[in-house]
C-alpha positions in Angstrom: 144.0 165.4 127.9 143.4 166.0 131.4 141.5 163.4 132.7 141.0 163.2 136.4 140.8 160.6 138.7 137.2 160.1 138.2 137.9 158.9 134.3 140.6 156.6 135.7 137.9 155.1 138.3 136.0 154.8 134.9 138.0 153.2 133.0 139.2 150.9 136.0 135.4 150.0 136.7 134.5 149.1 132.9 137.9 146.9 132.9 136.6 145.0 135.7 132.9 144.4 134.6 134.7 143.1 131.0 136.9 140.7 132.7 133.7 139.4 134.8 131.8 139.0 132.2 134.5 137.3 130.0 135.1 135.1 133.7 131.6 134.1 133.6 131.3 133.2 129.9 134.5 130.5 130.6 132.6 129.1 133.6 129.5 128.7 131.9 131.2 127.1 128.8 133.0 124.7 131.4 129.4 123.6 132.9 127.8 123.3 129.8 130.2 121.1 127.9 131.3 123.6 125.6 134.7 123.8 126.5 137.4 121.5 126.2 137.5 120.0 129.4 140.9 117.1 130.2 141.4 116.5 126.8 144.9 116.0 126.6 146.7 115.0 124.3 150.1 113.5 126.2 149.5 110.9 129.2 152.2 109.8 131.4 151.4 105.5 131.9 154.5 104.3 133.3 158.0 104.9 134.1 160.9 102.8 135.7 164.3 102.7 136.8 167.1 101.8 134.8 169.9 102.8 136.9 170.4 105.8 139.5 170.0 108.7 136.2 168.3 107.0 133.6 164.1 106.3 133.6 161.9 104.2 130.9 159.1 106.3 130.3 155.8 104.9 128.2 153.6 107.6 127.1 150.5 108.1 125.6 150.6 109.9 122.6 146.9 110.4 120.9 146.1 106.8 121.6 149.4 105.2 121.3 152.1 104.3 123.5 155.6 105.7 123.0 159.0 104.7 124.7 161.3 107.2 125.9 164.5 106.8 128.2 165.3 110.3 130.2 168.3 110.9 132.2 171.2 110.3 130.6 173.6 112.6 128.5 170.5 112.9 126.0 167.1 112.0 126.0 165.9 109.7 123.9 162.7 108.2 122.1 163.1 104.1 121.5 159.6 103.9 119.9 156.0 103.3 119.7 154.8 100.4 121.3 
């Protein structure tokens, strides 16, 4: 398997002409709608102080809220709203 530097500048080139092709289908998808574009799942709406560690956090969560409380020895979820 010999295999010079010209097959390595070969191989190299068809590597980069898939990887622009494959770069232009994703932008094209973007601009046309066709990909998912911001549709997350998870939204951070609010969070407050409790004390100097611990924060209320209210997420959104596929539409609803949840209540978390972060800093302390453990995390933990309170609830949906």
């Amino acid at each position: 398997m010999g295999g010079g530097l010209g097959q390595w500048a070969t191989v190299a080139g068809a590597l980069a002409v898939v990887l622009g092709l494959l770069w232009g289908a994703a932008r094209l998808a973007r601009r046309s709608g066709l990909a998912a574009q911001g549709a997350r799942r998870i939204r951070l709406v609010e969070t407050t102080p409790i004390d100097s560690r611990r924060r209320a956090v209210i997420l959104r969560v596929d539409g609803r809220e949840a209540l978390i409380v972060t800093g302390g020895p453990q995390d933990s979820f309170i609830g949906w709203l």
